[in-house]
C-alpha positions in Angstrom: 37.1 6.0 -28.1 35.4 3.3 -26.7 36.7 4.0 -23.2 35.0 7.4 -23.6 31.9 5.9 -24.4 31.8 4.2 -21.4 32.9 7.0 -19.1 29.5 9.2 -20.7 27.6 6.1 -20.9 28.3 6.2 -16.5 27.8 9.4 -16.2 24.9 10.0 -17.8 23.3 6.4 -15.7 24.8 8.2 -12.2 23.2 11.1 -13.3 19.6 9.9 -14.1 20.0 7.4 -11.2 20.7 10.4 -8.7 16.9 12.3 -10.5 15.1 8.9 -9.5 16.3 8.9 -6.0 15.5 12.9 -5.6 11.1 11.4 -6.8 11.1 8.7 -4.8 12.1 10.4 -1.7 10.1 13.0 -2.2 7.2 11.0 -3.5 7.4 13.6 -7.2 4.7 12.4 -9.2 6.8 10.2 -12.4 4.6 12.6 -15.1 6.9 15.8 -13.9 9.5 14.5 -16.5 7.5 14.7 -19.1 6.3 18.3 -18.4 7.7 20.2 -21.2 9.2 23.1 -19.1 10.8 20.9 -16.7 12.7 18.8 -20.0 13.7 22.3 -21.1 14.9 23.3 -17.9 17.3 20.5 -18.0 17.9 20.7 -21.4 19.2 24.1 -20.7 21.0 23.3 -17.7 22.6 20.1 -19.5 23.4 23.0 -22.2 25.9 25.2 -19.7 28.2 22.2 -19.0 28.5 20.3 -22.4 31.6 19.1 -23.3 30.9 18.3 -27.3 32.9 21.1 -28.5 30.6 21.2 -31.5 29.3 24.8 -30.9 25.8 23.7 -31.2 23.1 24.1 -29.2 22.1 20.3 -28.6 22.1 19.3 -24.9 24.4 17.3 -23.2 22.0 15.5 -21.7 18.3 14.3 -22.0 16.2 13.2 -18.8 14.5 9.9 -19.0 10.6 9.7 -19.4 7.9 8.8 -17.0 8.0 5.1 -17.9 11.3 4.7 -17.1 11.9 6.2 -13.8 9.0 4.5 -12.8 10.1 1.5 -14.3 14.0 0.3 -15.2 15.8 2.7 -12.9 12.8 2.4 -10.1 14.0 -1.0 -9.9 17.3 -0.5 -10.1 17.3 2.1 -7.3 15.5 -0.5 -5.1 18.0 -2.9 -5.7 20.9 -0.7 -4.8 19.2 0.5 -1.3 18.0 -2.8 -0.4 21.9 -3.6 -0.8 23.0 -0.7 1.2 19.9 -0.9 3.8 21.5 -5.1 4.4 24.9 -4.2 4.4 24.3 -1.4 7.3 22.2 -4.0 9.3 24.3 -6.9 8.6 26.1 -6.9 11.8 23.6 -6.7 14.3 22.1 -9.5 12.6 24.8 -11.4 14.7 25.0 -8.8 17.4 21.3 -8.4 18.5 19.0 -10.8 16.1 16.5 -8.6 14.2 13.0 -7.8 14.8 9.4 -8.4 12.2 7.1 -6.0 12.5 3.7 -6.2 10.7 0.8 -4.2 10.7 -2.9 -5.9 11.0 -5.9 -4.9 9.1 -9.4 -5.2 9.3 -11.5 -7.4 7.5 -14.9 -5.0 7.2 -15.7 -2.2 4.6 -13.6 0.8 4.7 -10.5 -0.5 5.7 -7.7 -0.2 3.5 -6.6 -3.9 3.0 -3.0 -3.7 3.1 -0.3 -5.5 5.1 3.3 -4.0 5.5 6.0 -6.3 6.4 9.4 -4.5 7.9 12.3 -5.9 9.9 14.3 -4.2 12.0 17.6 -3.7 13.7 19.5 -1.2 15.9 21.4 0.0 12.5 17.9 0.5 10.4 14.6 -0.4 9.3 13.9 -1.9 5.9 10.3 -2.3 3.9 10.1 -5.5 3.1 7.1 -5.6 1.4 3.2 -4.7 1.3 0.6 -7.4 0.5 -2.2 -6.8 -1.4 -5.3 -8.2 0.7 -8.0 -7.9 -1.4 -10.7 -10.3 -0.8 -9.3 -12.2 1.7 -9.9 -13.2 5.4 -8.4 -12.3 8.4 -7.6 -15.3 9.5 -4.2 -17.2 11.4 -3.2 -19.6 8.3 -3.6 -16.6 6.1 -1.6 -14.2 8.5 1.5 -16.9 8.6 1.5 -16.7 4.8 1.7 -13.1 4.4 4.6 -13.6 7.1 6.2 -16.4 5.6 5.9 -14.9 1.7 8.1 -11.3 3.2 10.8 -13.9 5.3 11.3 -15.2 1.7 12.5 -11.6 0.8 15.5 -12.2 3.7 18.6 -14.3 3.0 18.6 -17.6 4.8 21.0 -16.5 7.7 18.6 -13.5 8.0 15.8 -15.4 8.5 17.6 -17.3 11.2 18.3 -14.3 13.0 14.7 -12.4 13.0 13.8 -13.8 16.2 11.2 -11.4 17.1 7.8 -11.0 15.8 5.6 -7.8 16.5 2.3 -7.2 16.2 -0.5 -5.3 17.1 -2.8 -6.6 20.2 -5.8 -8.1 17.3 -2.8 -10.7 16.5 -2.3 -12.6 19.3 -3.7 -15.4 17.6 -1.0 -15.0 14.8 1.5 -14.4 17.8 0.9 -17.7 19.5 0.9 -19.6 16.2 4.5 -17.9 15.1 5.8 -19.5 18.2 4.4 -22.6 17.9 5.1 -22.8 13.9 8.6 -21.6 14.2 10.5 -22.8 17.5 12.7 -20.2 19.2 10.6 -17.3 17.2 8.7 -15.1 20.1 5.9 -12.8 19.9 5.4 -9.8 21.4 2.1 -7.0 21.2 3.3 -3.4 20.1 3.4 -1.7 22.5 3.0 1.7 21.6 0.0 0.7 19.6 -1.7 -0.4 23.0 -0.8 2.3 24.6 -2.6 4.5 21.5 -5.6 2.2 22.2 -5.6 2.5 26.4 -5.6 6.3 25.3 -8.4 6.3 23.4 -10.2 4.4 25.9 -9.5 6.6 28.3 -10.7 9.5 26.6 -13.9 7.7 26.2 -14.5 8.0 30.4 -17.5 11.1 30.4 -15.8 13.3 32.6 -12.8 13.4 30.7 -14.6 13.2 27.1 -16.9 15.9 28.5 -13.6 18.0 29.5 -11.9 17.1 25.6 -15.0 17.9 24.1 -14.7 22.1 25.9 -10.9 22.1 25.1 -11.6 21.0 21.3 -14.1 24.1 21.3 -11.7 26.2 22.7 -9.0 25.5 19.9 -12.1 25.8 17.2 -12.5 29.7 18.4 -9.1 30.5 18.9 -8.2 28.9 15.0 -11.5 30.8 14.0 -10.5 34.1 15.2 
């Protein structure tokens, strides 16, 4: 009996496990499971497949509310990719070393003041984390914390082997003091973010705004009509 239990008991967390991964993919909004169609739907689709032999009509399974897929199995979902996500990149770690990559941010109104934190090896990419900057400066010493706090979120032999630190060209400041705080760390600017920036320069020469500037009316006229 109690073996049983257990079986549902796996079942039924495989189940709701594999419905959190299917929102957070897809970035579903957590309320849909508390739409009363969808919980029907399921209910009625739960209904086809019981097993309880009872001949009534109660399903076989019930889908979790908002506050726990956004809560208990958000986290546990995490925790299983972030195990997967390490294991995948775990030999390049000695292979290769492993990359940081941060974005910057502005410190004037209207910019969104995040940070993302990722590192990166020829197997994948993982999030590490996004800081909340909120009042703060954009400054070198606050930079290397924000850095410092996400290398926390890597085992120790992890941290050993992210050698490289990538930045956009506003950090070089933050680049220079990585390889001065942390010997045998380089720096390096991202490169395709320059080369985003020498495009937009570029496009700023008048002969070639002027010549953007009929093109973008040409594609206005021809979506227009």
């Amino acid at each position: 009996h109690h073996s049983r239990a257990r079986l549902e008991a796996s079942r039924v967390s495989r189940s709701t496990s594999s419905g959190g991964r299917a929102f957070y993919r897809n970035g579903l909004p957590f309320g849909i499971v508390d739409e009363p169609q969808f919980r029907k739907a399921v209910a009625m689709t739960s209904q086809l497949y019981a097993r309880t032999g009872m001949g009534d009509d109660k399903p076989a399974y019930i889908p979790p509310h908002a506050d726990k897929i956004g809560g208990s199995i958000l986290v546990t979902t995490d925790d299983r990719l972030v195990k997967e996500v390490s294991a995948s990149m775990a030999p390049d770690y000695d292979l290769f070393g492993a990359t940081y990559i941060g974005d910057g941010w502005s410190s004037g109104p209207g910019s969104r003041p995040m940070v993302n934190g990722l590192i990166e090896t020829p197997a994948a990419s993982r999030f590490l984390n996004a800081t909340d900057t909120t009042g703060k400066t954009k400054n070198v010493e606050y930079m290397l914390y924000v850095i410092n706090q996400d290398l926390q979120l890597l085992s120790p032999a992890e941290r050993d082997a992210t050698d490289l630190f990538v930045m956009d060209g506003a950090e070089r400041s933050v680049l220079a003091a990585i390889e001065a705080k942390w010997p045998g760390k380089s720096g390096a600017i991202c490169a395709p973010h320059s080369v985003s920036n020498l495009g937009k320069d570029i496009a700023k020469i008048p002969f070639i705004a002027s010549t953007l500037e009929k093109a973008r009316g040409i594609i206005s006229f021809m979506k227009a009509h």
